[in-house]
N, C-alpha and C positions, 0 to 999 in steps of 0.2 A: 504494500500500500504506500500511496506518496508521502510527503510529508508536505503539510500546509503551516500558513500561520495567517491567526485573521484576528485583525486591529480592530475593533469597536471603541465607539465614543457616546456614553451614554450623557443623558439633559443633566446637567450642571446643578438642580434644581432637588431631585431624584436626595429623599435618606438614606443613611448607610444602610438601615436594612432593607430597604427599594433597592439600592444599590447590589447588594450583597444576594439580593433575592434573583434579580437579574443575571448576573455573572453564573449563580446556581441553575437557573432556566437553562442558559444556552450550554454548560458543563452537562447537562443532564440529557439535551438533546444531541448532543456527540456522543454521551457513552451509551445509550439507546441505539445508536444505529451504529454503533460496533468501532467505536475509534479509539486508537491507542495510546499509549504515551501521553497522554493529555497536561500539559502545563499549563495555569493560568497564571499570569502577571496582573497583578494590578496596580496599574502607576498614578492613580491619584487626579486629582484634579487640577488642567493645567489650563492657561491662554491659549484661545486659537488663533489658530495663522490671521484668518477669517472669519466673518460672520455667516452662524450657520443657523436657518431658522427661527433668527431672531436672537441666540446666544453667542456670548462673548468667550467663555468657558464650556467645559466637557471634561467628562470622569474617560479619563484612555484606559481600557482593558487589551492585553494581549494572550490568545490564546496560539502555542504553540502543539501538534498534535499527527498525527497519521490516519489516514483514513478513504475509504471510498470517494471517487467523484460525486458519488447522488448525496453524499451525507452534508457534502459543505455545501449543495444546491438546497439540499433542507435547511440547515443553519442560516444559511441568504432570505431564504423566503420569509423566514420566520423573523426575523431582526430587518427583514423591509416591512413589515405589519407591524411591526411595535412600535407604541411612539414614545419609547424612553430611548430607545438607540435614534441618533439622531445622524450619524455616518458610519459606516464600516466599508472593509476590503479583506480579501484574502490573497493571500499572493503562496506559490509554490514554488519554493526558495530553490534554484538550481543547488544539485549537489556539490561539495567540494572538488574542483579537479587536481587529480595529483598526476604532477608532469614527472615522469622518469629521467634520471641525469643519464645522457650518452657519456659510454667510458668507452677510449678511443683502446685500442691496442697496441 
């Protein structure tokens, strides 16, 4: 299975236990449809670049994890109907390349 990573930004607004209740939702809908390794970060609430929806701030969660193509299409779907996430992305981080040293003879 690949490995993804998907950056969400929950509403600035949101309690820690909203907050904390959230983070568990989308944890839950990964290990549900079979994903592994599962890490969550969460980094707190920061300035955005931009104005997003009317907000100046946003709580950044990262979740690092392995899994199916259809599972991070479910996680998408689900975090575009919510309206405490307010942006997210997933990106599937190229592996490490390791270059071999030519030894001359």
């Amino acid at each position: 299975m690949p490995l993804y990573e998907t950056m969400y930004i929950l509403r600035p607004d949101l309690g820690d236990e909203q907050i904390d209740q959230a983070i568990e939702k989308y944890q839950a809908i990964l290990r549900e449809q079979g994903a592994e390794e599962l890490e969550t970060q969460h980094r707190g609430k920061r300035r955005l670049a931009y104005e997003i929806q009317k907000h100046r701030e946003g709580v950044y969660v990262q979740m690092n994890y392995t899994a199916p193509g259809s599972t991070v299409a479910l996680l998408e779907r689900s975090m575009r109907l919510s309206d405490e996430v307010i942006r997210f992305m997933t990106l599937k981080p190229e592996p490490p390349v390791v270059e071999e040293e030519v030894v001359e003879a």
